[in-house]
Every structure is written in C-alpha cells, then in structure tokens.
C-alpha positions in Angstrom: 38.7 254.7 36.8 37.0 256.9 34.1 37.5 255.5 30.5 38.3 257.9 28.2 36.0 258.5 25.1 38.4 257.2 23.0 38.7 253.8 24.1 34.5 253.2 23.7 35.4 254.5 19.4 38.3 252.1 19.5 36.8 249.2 21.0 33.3 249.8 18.9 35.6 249.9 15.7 37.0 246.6 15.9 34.3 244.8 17.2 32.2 246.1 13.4 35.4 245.5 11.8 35.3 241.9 13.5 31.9 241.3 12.0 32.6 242.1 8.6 35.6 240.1 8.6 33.4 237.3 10.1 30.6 237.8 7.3 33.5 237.6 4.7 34.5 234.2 5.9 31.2 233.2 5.5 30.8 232.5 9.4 27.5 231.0 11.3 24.6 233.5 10.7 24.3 233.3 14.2 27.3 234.0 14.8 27.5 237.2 13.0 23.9 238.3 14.5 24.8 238.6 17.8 28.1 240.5 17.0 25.8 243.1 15.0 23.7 243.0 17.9 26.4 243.7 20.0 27.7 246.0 18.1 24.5 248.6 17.9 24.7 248.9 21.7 28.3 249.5 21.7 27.7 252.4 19.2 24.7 253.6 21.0 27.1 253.3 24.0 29.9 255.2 22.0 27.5 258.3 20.8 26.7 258.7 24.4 30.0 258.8 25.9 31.5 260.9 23.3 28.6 263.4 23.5 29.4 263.6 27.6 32.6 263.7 27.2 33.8 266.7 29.0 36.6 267.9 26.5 37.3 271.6 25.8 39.6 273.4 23.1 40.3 276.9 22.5 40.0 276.4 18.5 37.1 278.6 17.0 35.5 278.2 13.8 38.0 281.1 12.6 41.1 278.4 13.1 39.0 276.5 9.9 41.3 273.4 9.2 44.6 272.9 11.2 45.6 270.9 8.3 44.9 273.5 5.9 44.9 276.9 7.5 42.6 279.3 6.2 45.0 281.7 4.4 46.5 279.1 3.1 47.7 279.4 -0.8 49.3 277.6 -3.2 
C-alpha cells in the first residue's frame, strides 16, 4: 500500500509540534534531542516523498490564485 504524500507532512508536523510542546514543558534534554533528531529525518523523508510524488493538475500559471482570481476587483 502506497502512502500518500500527505500523510509523511501530517505525520512530520506533529511529531515538530510534539517537540516544541515538549521543550515548553521543560522536558529531559534528552528527551527532546532525539525527537529533533527524529524529526530531521522525517522531514528529509517528507521533501523526498512530496518531490516524487506523482500528482498532476491542469492549473497553469495563468489560473494565478484560486482564491483570488486574477481579474479579480474590488
């Protein structure tokens, strides 16, 4: 079963968020080392997959913003 990209942002987000939560409660430096450690291969891990990923869209740079469309005025 193929994970999607996703999933690797998801799960590398919470595990950083983790370790700052830990470093505000003043956790075991240890602790908190090995997380970060962690961590940097899970976002090395992450940049890899998302740069693989195979995803495709028929946007071009003319669709600019899809929240603001480019002829948009106020």
């Amino acid at each position: 079963m193929k994970t999607p990209a996703m999933f690797w942002v998801a799960i590398t987000t919470l595990l950083l968020i983790t370790v700052t939560i830990m470093v505000a409660m003043n956790m075991s430096f240890s602790w908190v080392f090995y997380l970060t450690v962690i961590g940097q291969v899970f976002v090395a891990i992450m940049v890899y997959k998302v740069l693989k990923d195979h995803y495709f869209t028929d946007k071009t740079f003319e669709h600019f913003y899809e929240d603001k469309p480019f002829n948009y005025r106020k």
